[in-house]
Residue, then its C-alpha position, 0 to 999 in steps of 0.5 A: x243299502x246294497x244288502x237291502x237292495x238284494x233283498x237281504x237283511x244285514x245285522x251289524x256287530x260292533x261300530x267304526x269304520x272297518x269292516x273285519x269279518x262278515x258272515x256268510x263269506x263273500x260269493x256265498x249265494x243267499x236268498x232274498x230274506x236271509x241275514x248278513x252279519x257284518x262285524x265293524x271296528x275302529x282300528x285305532x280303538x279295536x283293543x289292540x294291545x290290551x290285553x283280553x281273557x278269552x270267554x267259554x263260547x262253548x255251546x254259543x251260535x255263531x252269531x252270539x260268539x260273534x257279538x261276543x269277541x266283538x264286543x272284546x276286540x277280538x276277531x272271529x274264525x268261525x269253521x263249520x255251523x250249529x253250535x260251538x263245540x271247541x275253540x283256541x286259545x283255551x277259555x281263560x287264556x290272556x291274549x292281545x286285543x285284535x288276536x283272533x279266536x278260532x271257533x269251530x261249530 
């Protein structure tokens, strides 16, 4: 509602009750019309622990690399825009659910 109330669109990743990244960073100045991408998850049911094989995100926007680690439990470091070009750990590697995979774009 506060989103709106600004005039801008929010796209919500995810569902729970914790809001773990959004993109573009707080303070970044926006216009009226563009979108907020804000990742949610359950703490408790966030896949922490379990363990997750990291996807090839390679070629992915940053939104659709986004939805993706969401959707696995794993959180986003996105670093620059336009498509994804590397990223660590490695695609493949097994790692813990709630790990963070840095993406550069």
């Amino acid at each position: 509602a506060a989103l709106r109330a600004r005039g801008l669109q929010a796209k919500v990743n995810g569902s729970g009750n914790v809001v773990w990244q959004q993109t573009p960073k707080a303070n970044t100045k926006l216009k009226p019309g563009q979108q907020v991408i804000i990742d949610m998850s359950e703490v408790d049911k966030a896949n922490h622990g379990g363990a997750v094989t990291v996807p090839d995100l390679q070629g992915k926007s940053m939104r659709e690399v986004a939805k993706i680690l969401a959707d696995l439990g794993l959180h986003l470091m996105p670093e620059g825009y336009g498509l994804a070009y590397q990223q660590s750990p490695e695609p493949g590697k097994v790692i813990s659910g709630g790990s963070t995979i840095t993406v550069k774009f």
